[in-house]
N, C-alpha and C positions, 0 to 999 in steps of 0.2 A: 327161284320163284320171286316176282316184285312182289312190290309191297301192295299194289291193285291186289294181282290175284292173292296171295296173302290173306285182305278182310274177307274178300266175298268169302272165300274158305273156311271162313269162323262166321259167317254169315249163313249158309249155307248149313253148318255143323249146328249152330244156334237154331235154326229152323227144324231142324228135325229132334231135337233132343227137349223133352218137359224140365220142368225143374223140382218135378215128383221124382224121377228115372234120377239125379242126378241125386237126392238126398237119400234114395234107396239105398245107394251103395254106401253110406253109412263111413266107422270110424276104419272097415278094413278097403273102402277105397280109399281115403284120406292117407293112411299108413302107407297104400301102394304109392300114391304120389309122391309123399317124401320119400322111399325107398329110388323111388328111380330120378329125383331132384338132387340128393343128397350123396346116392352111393352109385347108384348106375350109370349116371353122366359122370362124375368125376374118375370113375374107373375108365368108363368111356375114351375120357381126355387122355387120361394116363397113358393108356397105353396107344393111341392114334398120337399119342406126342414123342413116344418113346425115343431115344435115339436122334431129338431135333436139337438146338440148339437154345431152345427154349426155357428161364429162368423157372424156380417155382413160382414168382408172382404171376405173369406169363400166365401158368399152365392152370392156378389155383382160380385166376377169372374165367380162362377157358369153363372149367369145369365146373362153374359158378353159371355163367350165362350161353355156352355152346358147346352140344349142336342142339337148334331148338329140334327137328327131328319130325318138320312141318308137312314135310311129303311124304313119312310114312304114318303120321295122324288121317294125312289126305286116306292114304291107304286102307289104314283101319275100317275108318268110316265106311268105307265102300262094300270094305268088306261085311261089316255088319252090319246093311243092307241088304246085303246080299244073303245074308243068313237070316234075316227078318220076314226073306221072301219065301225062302226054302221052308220056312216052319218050325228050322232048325234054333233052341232055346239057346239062348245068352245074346242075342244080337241085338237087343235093346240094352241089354245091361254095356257089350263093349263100346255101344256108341257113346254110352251118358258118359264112359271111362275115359276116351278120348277127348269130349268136350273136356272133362273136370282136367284131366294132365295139360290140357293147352291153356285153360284160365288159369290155374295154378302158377303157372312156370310163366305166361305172360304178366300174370298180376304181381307176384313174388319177384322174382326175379329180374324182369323183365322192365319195373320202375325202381329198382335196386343196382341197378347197373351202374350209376354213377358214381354214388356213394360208394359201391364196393370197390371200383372200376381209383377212386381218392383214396381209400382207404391202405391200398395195395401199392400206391404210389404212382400207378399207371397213366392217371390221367392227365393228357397233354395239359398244361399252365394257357389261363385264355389271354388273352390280348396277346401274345406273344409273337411274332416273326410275320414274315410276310407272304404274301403269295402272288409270285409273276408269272403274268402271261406273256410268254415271249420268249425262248430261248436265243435265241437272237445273240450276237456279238454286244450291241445294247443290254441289253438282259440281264445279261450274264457280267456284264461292267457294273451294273444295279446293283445286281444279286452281291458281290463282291463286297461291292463300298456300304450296302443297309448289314451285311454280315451275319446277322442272327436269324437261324433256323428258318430257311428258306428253301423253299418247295418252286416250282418251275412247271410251269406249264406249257406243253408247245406240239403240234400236229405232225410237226418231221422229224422223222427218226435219227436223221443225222444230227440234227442242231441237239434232241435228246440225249443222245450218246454223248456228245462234243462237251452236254453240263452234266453230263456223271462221271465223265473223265476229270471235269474238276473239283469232283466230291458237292455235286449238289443232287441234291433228291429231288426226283423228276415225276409226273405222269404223262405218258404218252397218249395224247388226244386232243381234241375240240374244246376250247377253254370254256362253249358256251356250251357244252353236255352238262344238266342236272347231276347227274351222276358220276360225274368228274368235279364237278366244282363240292359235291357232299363228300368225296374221297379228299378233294383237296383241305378240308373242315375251315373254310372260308368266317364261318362265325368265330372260331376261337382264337384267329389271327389278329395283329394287331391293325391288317390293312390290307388289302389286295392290288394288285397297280395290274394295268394295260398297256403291255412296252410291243405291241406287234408293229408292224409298218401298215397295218390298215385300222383307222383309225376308228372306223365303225365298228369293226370288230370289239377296240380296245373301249368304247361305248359298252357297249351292250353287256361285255363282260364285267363292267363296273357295277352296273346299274342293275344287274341281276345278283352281284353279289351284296348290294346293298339292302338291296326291295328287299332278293329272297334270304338273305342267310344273315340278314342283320348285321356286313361288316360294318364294322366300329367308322373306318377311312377306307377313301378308295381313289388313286389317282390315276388318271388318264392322261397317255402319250397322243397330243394333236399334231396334226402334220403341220410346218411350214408351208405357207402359199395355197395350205388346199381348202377351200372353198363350203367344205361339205359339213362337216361341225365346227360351231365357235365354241368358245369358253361358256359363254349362258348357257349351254347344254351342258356341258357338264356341272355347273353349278346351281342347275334347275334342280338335281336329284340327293345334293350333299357330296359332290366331287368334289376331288379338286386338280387343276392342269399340273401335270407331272411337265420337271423341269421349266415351272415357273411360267414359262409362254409356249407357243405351238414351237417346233424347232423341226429340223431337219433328218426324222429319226432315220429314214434309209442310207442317209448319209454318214452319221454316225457310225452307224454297223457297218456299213461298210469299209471305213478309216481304220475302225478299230481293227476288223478282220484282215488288213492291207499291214496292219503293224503302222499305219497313217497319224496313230494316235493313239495316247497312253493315260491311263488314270493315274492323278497327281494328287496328295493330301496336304493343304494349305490352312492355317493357324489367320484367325481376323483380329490383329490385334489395335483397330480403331476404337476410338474411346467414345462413339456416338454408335448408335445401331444404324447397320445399315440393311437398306435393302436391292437396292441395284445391281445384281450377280453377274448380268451381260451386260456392258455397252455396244449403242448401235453399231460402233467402227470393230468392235472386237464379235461381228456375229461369225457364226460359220466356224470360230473358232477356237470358243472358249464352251463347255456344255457341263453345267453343277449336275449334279447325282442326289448327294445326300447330305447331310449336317451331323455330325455328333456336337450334345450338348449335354455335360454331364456324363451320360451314362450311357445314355440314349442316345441313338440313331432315328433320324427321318428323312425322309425322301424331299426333295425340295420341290417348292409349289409355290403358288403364286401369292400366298400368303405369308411367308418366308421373309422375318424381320431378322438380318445377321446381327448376332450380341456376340462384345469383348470375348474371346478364348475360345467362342466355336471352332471346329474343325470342319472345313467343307472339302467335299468330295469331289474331283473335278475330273472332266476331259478333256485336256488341249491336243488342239493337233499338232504334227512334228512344223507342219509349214507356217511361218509366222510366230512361232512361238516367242522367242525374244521378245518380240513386240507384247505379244501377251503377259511374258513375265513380268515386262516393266511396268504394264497398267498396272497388275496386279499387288507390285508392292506402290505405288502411288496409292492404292487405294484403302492400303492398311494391313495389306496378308503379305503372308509371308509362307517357305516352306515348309512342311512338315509331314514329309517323310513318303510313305506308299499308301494306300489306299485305306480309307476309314475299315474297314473292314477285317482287316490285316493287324489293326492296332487292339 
C-alpha cells in the first residue's frame, strides 16, 4: 500500500470513529494496545524471522516498528461496518479499536523509529558514502577510487550484475524513480554524482536529489562537445561538474571496458596548490576521478584546488601515455600505487 492510499485510510477511519467511542473503551482498550504493541508483534517477528539470518538487533527493531498490519486494520474497519449495519452489537466499539491500535503504534512507535532504530546500532551514519548513477565502466572506475560505502544505480541488468560481481551494492532501475532514489537514502549520503552518458539524465538526477532529499553535494557528468547543458545549469541548483570540465564520458567507458585504459593513484608533491588537472594538449587522455585528502575522499570538480600530499585518482589511457607521465611528473606528482580506493 503507498503512502497516498495509506492517509486517506486513516482519513476515512478518522471520519467514522467519535472520540467519545474511542474513550469508551477505556483502560482495557489501552492494555489491549500494549498487549498486541509489546507481545504480539514481537512474537509476531520472532517467529516470521525464525530460521533467517537475521541478528537480535535486526529482529528487536523488527518487532519494535514491523508489520504495521495496515491492510488488515483496512479490514477490520469494514468489517465493522458491516456489523454496524447488521444491527449486530460491538461494531462500533471494534471500529474506535482499530482507529485507537493505528494511532497508538503510529504515534509511539512510529516517531520512535529513529531513536530506537540509533539505539540498537542500526542506523546508517549520515553524510557518509556516495550514490552513482551509472553503472557504466566510468562508474564503476568512480565507485572504485571514492571507495566508501557505495551504492550504484543503473536500468540494465547487465552493467547491474557486472557491479555486484565486483562487490558493489546495487539497485536495479530508473535513477529518476522517487522510489528508488528513497531506497537509495540519497539524504544520508555524503553526495550523489550523475556518471550516465546522457547528460540530462545526469541533470535531473542531481537536481532532484538535491531540491528533494536535501543531498548535502551533488556532481554532474557533462558531455564533451555537446551543446545541451553548460556548467551554469548545473551550478544554478548548488552542483557541481564532475571531473572538473565536460569530458568525454562515452569515451571513457568505452577505453575502460577495451582494457584502453586503467586507473592510476598519483602523490602532488608541489609546494604551491595547484589547480590545473588537464592540459589542453594532454585532453582525451588524462581523466581525474577523485582526491584523497587526509582521510577523506572527494570526487573532483571544478572547484578543486590540488594541496601538497593529496592523492589524486586518475584515468590514463594506454595510447600516449609516456607522454602523459612525463607532464605529470613536470608538474609535481608523482606515482603512488593503485587506485585511491584500494588504499
Amino acid at each position: 500500500m503507498c503512502s497516498s492510499d495509506l492517509g486517506l485510510l486513516f482519513v476515512l477511519l478518522a471520519a467514522g470513529v467519535r472520540v467519545a467511542e474511542v474513550a469508551a473503551l477505556g483502560w482495557a482498550g489501552a492494555g489491549l494496545v500494549a498487549v498486541l504493541m509489546f507481545v504480539v508483534r514481537p512474537l509476531n517477528v520472532l517467529v516470521g524471522t525464525w530460521g533467517t539470518d537475521l541478528d537480535w538487533r535486526e529482529k528487536a527493531f523488527l518487532g519494535w516498528l514491523a508489520p504495521r498490519g495496515i491492510v488488515a486494520a483496512a479490514v477490520s474497519a469494514l468489517f465493522a461496518q458491516t456489523l454496524q449495519r447488521e444491527g449486530i452489537a460491538g461494531g462500533v466499539e471494534l471500529q474506535a479499536m482499530v482507529f485507537l491500535v493505528i494511532a497508538a503504534t503510529v504515534l509511539v512507535q512510529g516517531l520512535s523509529g529513529g531513536p530506537v532504530a540509533a539505539l540498537l546500532g542500526l542506523r546508517r551514519p549520515s553524510n557518509r558514502g556516495y550514490v552513482i548513477l551509472g553503472a557504466n565502466p566510468l562508474g564503476l572506475a568512480l565507485a572504485g577510487a571514492l571507495g566508501e560505502e557505495i551504492l550504484l544505480i543503473d536500468s540494465n541488468p547487465q552493467a547491474c550484475r557486472a557491479a555486484e560481481a565486483e562487490g558493489f551494492r546495487v539497485l536495479h532501475g530508473s535513477g529518476l524513480d522517487r522510489n528508488l532514489q528513497a531506497r537509495a537514502e540519497l539524504d544520508t549520503r555524503a553526495g550523489s554524482l550523475g556518471v550516465t552518458t546522457n547528460e540530462e539524465v545526469n541533470l535531473l538526477f542531481a537536481r532532484q536529489a538535491k531540491k528533494d532529499f536535501k543531498a548535502p553535494q551533488v556532481w554532474v557528468a557533462l558531455r564533451r562537445g555537446h551543446l545541451g547543458i553548460n556548467e551554469e545549469a548545473v551550478h544554478r541548483f548548488g552542483g557541481h561538474v564532475l571531473f572538473g570540465e565536460p569530458q568525454a564520458v562515452d569515451l571513457w567507458a568505452l577505453r575502460l571496458e577495451r582494457g584502453e585504459a586503467a586507473v592510476e593513484s598519483w602523490s602532488y608533491g608541489g609546494e604551491k596548490p595547484y589547480a590545473g588537472l588537464v592540459a589542453a594538449d594532454r585532453d582525451l587522455r588524462l581523466l581525474p576521478l577523485a582526491v584523497r585528502r587526509g582521510r577523506g575522499v572527494l570526487p573532483v570538480d571544478e572547484a578543486l584546488e590540488v594541496q601538497k600530499g593529496d592523492l589524486l585518482s586518475l584515468v590514463i589511457a594506454r595510447e600516449g601515455r609516456a607522454e602523459v607521465l612525463d607532464w605529470l611528473a613536470e608538474q609535481g606528482w608523482s606515482p603512488a600505487g593503485g587506485p585511491l580506493g584500494g588504499d
